[in-house]
PARODREN-476995 format. One record per residue (C-alpha): x, y, z; chain. Coordinates in pm, 1 decimal, always signed. Example, Ala and Ser with C-alpha at 12.3 -4.5 7.8 and 13.67 -1.06 7.14 Angstrom:
<pts>
[[+1230.0; -450.0; +780.0]; A]
[[+1367.0; -106.0; +714.0]; A]
</pts>
This chain:
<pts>
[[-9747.7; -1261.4; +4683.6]; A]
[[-9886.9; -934.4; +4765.6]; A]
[[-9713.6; -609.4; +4791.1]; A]
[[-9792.6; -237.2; +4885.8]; A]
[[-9913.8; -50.7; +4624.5]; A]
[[-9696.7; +254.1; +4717.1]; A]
[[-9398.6; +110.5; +4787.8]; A]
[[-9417.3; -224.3; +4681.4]; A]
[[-9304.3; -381.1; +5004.4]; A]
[[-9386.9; -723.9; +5000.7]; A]
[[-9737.0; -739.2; +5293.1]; A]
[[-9937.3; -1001.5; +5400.2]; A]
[[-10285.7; -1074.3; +5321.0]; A]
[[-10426.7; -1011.8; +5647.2]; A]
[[-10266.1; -667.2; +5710.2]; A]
[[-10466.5; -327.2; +5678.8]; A]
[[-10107.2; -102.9; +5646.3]; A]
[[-9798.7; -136.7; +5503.4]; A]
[[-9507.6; -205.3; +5770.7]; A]
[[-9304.0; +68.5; +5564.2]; A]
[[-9470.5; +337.6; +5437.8]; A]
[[-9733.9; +294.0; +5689.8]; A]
[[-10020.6; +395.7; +5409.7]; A]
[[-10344.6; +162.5; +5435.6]; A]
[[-10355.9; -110.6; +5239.3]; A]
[[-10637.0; -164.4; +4991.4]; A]
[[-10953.1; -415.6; +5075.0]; A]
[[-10912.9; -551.7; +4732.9]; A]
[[-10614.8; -778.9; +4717.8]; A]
[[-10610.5; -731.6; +4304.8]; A]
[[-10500.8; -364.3; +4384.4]; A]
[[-10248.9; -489.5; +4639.8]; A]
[[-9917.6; -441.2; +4379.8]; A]
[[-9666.0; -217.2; +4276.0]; A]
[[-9787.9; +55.9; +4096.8]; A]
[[-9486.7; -1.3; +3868.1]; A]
[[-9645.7; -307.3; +3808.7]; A]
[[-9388.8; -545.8; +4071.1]; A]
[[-9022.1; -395.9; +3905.2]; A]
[[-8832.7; -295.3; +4239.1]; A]
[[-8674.8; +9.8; +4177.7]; A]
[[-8364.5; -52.5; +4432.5]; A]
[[-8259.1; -329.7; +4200.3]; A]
[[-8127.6; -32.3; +3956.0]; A]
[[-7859.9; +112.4; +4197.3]; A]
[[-7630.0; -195.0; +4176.4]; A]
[[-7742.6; -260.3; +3809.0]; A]
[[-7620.2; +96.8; +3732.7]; A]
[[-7339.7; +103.8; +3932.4]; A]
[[-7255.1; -281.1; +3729.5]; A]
[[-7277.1; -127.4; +3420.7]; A]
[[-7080.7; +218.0; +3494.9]; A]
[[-6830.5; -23.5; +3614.1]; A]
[[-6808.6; -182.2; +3310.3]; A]
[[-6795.2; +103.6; +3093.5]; A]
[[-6485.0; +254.7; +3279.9]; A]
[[-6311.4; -77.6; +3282.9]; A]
[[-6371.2; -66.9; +2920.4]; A]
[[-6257.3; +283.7; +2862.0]; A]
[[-5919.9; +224.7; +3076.7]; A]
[[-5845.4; -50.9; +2914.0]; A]
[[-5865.5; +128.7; +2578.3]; A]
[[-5666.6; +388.3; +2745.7]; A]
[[-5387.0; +171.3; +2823.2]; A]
[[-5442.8; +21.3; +2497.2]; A]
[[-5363.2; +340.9; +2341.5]; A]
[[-5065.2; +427.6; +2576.0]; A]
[[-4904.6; +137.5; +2518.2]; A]
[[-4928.6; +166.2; +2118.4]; A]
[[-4813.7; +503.6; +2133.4]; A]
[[-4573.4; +395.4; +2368.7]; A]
[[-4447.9; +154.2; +2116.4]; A]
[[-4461.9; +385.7; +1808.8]; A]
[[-4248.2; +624.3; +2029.6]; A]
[[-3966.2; +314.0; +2099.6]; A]
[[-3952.8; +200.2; +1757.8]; A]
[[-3934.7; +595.9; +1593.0]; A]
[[-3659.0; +649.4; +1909.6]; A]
[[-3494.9; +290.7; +1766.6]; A]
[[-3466.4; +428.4; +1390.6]; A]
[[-3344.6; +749.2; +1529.3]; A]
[[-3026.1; +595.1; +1709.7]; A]
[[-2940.5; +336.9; +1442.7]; A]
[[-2935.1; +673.7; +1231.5]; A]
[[-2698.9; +820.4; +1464.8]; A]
[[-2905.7; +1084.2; +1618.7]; A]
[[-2875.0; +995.7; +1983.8]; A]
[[-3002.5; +1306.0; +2132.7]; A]
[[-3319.8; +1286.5; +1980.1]; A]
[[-3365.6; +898.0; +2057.5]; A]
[[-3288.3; +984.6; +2383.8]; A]
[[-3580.3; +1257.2; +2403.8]; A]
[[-3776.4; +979.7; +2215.1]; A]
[[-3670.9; +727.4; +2475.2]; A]
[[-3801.3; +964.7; +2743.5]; A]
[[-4115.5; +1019.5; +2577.8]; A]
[[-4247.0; +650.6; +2525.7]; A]
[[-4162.8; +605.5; +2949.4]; A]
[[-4414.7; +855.9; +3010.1]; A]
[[-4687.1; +688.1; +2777.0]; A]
[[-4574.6; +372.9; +2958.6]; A]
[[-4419.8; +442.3; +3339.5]; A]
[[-4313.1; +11.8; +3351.6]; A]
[[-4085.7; +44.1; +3001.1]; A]
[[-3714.7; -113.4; +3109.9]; A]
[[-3620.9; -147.7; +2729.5]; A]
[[-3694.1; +218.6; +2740.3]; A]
[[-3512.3; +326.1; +3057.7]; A]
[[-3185.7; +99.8; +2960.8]; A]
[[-3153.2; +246.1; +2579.7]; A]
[[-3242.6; +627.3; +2737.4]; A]
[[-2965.8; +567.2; +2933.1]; A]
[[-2736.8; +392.3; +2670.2]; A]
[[-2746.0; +711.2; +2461.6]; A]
[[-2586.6; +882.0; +2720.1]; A]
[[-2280.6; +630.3; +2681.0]; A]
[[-2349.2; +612.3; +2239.2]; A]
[[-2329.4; +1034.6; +2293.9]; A]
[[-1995.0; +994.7; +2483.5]; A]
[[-1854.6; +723.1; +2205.6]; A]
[[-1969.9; +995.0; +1936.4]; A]
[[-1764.4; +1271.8; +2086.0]; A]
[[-1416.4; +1025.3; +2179.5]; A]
[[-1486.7; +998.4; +1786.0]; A]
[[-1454.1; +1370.9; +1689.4]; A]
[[-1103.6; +1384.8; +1917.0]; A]
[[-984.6; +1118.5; +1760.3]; A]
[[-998.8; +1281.1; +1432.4]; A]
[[-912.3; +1595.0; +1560.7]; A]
[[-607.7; +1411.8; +1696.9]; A]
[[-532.8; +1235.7; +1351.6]; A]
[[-536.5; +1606.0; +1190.8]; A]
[[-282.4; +1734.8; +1476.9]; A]
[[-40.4; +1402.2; +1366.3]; A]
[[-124.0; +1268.9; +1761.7]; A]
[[-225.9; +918.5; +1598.7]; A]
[[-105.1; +720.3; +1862.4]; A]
[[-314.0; +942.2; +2110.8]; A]
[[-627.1; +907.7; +1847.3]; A]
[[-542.1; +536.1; +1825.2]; A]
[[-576.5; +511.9; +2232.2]; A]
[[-941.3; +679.9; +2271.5]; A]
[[-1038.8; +452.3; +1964.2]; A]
[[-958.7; +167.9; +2213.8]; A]
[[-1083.3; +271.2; +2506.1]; A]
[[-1450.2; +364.5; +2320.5]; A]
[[-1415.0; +6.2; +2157.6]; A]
[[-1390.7; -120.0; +2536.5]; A]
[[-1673.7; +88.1; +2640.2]; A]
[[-1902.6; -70.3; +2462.7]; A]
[[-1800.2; -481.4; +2579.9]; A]
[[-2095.7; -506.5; +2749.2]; A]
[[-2343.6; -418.3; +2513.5]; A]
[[-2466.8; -539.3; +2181.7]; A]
[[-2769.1; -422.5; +1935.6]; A]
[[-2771.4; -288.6; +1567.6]; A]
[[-2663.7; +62.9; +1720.6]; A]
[[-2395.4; -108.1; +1894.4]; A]
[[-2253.4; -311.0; +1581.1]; A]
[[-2267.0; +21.9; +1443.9]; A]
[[-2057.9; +225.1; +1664.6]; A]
[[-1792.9; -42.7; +1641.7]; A]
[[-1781.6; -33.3; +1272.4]; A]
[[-1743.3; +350.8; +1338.3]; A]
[[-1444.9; +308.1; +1548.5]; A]
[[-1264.7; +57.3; +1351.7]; A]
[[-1297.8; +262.0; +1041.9]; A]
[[-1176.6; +550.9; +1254.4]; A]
[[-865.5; +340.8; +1402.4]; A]
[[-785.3; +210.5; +1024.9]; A]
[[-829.6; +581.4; +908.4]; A]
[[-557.8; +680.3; +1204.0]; A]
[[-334.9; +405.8; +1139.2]; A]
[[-338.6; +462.6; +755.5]; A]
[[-214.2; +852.9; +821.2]; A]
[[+26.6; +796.6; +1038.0]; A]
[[+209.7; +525.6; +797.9]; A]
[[+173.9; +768.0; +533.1]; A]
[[+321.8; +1028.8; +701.1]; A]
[[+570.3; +862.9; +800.9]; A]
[[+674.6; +723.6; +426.5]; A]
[[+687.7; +1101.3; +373.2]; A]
[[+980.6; +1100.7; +601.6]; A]
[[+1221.1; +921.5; +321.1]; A]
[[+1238.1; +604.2; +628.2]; A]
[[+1559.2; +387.5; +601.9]; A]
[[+1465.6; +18.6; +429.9]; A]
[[+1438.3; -176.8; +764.3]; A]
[[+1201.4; +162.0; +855.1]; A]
[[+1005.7; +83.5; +564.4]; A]
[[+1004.3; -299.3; +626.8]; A]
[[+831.1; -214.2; +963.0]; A]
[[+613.1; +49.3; +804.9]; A]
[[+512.9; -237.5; +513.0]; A]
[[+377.9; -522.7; +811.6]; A]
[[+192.2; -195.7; +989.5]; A]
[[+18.4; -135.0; +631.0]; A]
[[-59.3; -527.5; +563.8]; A]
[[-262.6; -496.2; +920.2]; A]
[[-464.3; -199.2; +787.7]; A]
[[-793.2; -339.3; +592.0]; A]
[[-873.5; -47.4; +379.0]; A]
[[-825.5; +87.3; -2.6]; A]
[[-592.4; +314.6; +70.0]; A]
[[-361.3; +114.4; +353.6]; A]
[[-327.7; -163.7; +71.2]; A]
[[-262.4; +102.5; -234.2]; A]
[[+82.0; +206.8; +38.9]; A]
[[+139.5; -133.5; +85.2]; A]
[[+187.1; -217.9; -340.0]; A]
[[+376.5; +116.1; -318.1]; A]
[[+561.8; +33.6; -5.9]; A]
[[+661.2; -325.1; -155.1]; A]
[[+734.1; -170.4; -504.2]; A]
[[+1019.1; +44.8; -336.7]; A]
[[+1159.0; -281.5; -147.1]; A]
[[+1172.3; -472.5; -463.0]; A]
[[+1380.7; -222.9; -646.3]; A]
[[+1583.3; -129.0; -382.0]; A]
[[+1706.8; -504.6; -320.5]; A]
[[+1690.9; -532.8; -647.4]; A]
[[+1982.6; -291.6; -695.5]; A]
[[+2158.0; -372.9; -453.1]; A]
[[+2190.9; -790.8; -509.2]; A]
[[+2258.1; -633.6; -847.0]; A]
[[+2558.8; -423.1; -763.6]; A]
[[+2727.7; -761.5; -521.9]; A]
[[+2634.7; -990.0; -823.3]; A]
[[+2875.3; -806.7; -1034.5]; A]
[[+3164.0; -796.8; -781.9]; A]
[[+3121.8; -1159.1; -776.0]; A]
[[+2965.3; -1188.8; -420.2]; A]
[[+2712.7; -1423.7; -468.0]; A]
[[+2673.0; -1541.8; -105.8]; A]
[[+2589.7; -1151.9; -36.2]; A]
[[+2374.1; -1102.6; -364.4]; A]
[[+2134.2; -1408.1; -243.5]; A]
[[+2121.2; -1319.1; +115.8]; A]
[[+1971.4; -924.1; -27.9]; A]
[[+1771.6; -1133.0; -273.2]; A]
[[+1595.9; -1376.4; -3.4]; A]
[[+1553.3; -1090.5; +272.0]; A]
[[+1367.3; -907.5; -29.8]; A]
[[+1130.5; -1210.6; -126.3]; A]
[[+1016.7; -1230.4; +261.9]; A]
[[+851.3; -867.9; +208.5]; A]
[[+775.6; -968.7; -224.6]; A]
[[+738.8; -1326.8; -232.7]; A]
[[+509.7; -1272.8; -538.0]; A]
[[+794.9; -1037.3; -716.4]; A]
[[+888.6; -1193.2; -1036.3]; A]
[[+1194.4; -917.9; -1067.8]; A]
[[+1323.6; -1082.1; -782.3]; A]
[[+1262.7; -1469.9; -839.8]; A]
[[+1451.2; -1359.3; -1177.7]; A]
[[+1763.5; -1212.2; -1078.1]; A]
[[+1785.5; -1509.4; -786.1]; A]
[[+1789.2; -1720.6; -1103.7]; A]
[[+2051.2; -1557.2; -1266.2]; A]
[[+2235.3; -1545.6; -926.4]; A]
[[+2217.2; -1902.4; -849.3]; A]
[[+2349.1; -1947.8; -1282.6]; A]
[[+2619.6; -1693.9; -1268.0]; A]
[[+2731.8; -1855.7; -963.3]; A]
[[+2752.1; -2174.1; -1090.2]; A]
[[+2946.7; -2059.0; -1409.6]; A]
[[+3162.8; -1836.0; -1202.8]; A]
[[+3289.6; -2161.0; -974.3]; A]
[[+3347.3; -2369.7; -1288.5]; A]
[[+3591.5; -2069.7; -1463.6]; A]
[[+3752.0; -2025.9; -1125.6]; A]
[[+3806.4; -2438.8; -1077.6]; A]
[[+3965.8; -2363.4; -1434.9]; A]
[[+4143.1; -2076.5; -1292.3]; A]
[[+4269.2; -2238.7; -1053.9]; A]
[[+4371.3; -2583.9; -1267.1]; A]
[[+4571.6; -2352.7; -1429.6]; A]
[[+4689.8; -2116.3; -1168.6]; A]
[[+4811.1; -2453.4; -992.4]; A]
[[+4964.8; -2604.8; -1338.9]; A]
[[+5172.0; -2189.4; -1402.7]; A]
[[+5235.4; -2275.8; -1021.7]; A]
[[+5451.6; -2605.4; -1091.8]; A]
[[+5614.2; -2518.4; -1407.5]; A]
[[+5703.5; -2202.8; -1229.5]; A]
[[+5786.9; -2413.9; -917.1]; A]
[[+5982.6; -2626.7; -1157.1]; A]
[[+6138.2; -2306.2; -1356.4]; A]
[[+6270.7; -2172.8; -1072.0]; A]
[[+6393.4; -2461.4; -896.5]; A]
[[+6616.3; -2609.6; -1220.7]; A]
[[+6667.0; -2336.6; -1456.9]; A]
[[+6607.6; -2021.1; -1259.2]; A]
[[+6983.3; -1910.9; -1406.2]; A]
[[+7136.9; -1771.1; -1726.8]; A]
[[+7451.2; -1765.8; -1794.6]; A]
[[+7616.4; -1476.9; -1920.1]; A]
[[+7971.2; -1567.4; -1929.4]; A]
[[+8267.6; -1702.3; -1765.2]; A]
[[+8637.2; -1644.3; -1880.9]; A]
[[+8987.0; -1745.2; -1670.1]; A]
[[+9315.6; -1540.1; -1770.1]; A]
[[+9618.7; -1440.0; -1627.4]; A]
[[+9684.6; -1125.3; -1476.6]; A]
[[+9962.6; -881.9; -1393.2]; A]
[[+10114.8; -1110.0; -1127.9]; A]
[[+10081.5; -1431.7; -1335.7]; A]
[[+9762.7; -1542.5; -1136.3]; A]
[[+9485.1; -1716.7; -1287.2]; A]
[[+9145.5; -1507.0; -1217.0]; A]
[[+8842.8; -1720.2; -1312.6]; A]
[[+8559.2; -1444.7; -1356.0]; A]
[[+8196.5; -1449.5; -1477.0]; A]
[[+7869.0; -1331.3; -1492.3]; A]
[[+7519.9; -1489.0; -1476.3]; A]
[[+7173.0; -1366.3; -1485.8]; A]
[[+6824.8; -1458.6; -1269.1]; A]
[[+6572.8; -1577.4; -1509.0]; A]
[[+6363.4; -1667.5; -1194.8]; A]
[[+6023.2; -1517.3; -1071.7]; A]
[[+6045.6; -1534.1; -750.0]; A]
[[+6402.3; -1380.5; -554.9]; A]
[[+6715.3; -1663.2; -546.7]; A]
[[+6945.3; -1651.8; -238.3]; A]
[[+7330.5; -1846.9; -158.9]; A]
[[+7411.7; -1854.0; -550.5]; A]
[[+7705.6; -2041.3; -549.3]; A]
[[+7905.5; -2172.7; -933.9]; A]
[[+8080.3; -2495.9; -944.2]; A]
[[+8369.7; -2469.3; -1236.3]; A]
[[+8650.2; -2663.8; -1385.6]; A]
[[+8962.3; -2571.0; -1519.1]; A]
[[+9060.9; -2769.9; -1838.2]; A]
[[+9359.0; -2758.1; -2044.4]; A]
[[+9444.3; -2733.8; -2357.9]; A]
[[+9362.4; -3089.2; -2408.9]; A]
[[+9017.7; -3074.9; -2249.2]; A]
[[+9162.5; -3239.9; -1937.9]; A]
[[+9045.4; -3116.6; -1558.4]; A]
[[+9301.4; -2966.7; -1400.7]; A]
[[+9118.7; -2841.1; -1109.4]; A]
[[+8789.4; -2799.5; -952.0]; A]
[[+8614.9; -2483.9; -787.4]; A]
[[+8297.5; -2320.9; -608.7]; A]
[[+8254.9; -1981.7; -531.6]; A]
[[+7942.0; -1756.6; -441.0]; A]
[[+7798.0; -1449.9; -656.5]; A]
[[+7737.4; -1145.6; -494.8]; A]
[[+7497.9; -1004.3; -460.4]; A]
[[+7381.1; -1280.3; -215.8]; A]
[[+7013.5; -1260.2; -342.6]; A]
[[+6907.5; -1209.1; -696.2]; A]
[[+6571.8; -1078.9; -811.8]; A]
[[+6435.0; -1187.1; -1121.4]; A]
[[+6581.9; -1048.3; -1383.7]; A]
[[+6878.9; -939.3; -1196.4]; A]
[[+7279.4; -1035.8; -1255.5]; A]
[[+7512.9; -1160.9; -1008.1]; A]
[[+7888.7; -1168.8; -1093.0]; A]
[[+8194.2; -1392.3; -913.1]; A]
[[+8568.3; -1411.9; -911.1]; A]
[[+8831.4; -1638.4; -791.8]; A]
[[+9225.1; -1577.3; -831.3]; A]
[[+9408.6; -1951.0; -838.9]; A]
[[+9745.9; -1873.3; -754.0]; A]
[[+10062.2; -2063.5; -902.9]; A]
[[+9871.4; -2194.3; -1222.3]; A]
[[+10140.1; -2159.1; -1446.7]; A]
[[+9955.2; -2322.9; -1779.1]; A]
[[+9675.1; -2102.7; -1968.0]; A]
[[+9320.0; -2299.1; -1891.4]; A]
[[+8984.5; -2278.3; -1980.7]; A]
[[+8721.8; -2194.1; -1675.6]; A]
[[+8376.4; -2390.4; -1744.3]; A]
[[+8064.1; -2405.0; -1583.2]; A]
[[+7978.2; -2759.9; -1405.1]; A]
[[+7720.6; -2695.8; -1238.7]; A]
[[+7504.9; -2354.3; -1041.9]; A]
[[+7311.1; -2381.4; -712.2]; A]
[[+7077.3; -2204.0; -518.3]; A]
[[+6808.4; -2152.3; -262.1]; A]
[[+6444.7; -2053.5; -319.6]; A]
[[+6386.9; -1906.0; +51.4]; A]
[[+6636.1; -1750.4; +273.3]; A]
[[+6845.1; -1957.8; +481.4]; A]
</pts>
């Protein structure tokens, strides 16, 4: 196919001039090409523009490439950063790798996160502060409320912060028991204070517990001590079994409860003796004082001025509990042991205490003969009638 030699616009054989540059064509068709031997030169524009294409593709694309790694690098240094605690400068970090990368939500939500870690940090500091002004139930409240805070989230800087604020809570609740043991508490006070400390998971909450339970121990121990030697045992083994519920582990405790539950058992077999014999003193006293709870002293009959017989005596309680209505039965014998008569009459006093006499007197009148008074028989009563 033959083109014009100038332009190299394709021409047909049979035409003198080329329809585009207009130039005359030459007679010989040989010389009827390109002078750049048939390249068109047009085909270079889109080639060019192709290839520029290409090259800036390739060049964003290494861009991006390099935004996005330094993107990255910038989130993972602004990661470290908050797990260290330094939320400020993750924040800053945070802010940095969305500008390397403008489509970065990780980035955005943990930028905006420090804000809230910042705000946890500083309810932190109060809450000491608090602790150091004795406000720990104050301090124990912002504790909470950071601890609530943070529901909704989760993460290594989140685990954290929560490990933070428990070891801040059991730091409050830890001073607060120990000043209040400093307070010389009463024992149910220190009960209370003893299930606080048990709650406490630290070093130091369960070194005031052992102290806490130490005082319990000793102080029940004295005092089931003190009712085991009056003889209360119902009251020593109530103390000791209160005590074990705070020192079930104490083996001063478990020992005196052993010695309670022997003593009481050799206690209640002396006082069943005690008693066998307190009942056995009881009848032969019963018995003593209901058949022989008089002495004689004496009894005598003789005549007096007026020729009347007076029948006098005297007789003694030997009794140990007061006698009342003594009354003497007597006869009067003669000389040949023969009764001539028969009498009662009443002591006076009318109630005798042990160890206390009682005296009587009759006067028979017309007894001519000289007789002999003796005693027949002597009655009384136990209680008053």
């Amino acid at each position: 196919m033959a083109h014009c030699p100038f332009c190299g616009t394709e021409v047909k054989q049979g035409e003198e001039y080329c329809i585009n540059c207009g130039k005359e064509m030459p007679t010989d068709l040989a010389e009827r090409i390109p002078k750049n031997q048939g390249f068109n030169k047009w085909w270079f524009l889109p080639i060019g523009a192709l290839f520029l294409a290409i090259l800036v593709f390739i060049g964003y694309y290494f861009f991006l490439s390099s935004q996005e790694n330094q993107a990255l690098e910038t989130y993972k240094k602004a990661d470290k950063v908050a797990v260290d605690g330094n939320f400020q400068q993750a924040k800053k970090l945070y802010k940095e790798a969305q500008q390397y990368k403008s489509e970065f939500p990780a980035a955005v939500q943990n930028a905006q996160f420090m804000d809230i870690a910042m705000s946890i940090q500083q309810q932190l500091n109060s809450a000491k502060n608090l602790q150091e002004e004795n406000a720990f139930q104050q301090a124990i409240k912002i504790t909470k409320q950071a601890e609530e805070d943070l529901q909704n989230y989760n993460g290594e800087v989140v685990d954290k912060l929560l490990d933070q604020l428990v070891k801040t809570r059991n730091e409050i609740k830890t001073a607060e028991v120990k000043e209040r043991l400093s307070q010389e508490p009463s024992v149910e006070e220190l009960k209370l204070l003893l299930w606080e400390a048990e709650g406490i998971q630290t070093d130091k909450a369960r070194n005031i517990t052992k102290k806490i339970r130490t005082r319990l121990v000793n102080y029940t121990y004295t005092k089931a001590n003190e009712s085991l030697k009056s003889n209360h045992f119902t009251d020593a083994m109530a103390i000791i079994e209160d005590g074990l519920r705070y020192a079930p582990e104490s083996e001063k405790l478990q020992s005196l409860k052993t010695t309670i539950e022997k003593e009481k058992v050799a206690f209640e077999t002396e006082q069943q003796k005690r008693i066998e014999q307190a009942i056995n003193a009881a009848e032969q006293e019963y018995k003593l004082n209901k058949n022989d709870a008089i002495e004689m002293v004496s009894i005598e009959a003789k005549k007096d001025d007026f020729g009347d017989l007076i029948v006098s005596g005297t007789l003694k309680s030997v009794a140990t509990v007061p006698i009342y209505s003594v009354s003497v039965s007597y006869n009067l014998l003669d000389k040949n042991g023969e009764i001539v008569e028969t009498n009662e009459v009443y002591i006076y006093p009318d109630t005798l205490y042990p160890e206390e006499e009682g005296n009587f007197e009759f006067t028979h009148y017309e007894m001519d003969k000289e007789l002999k008074a003796e005693v027949d028989q002597v009655k009384w009563f136990l209680d008053s009638p």
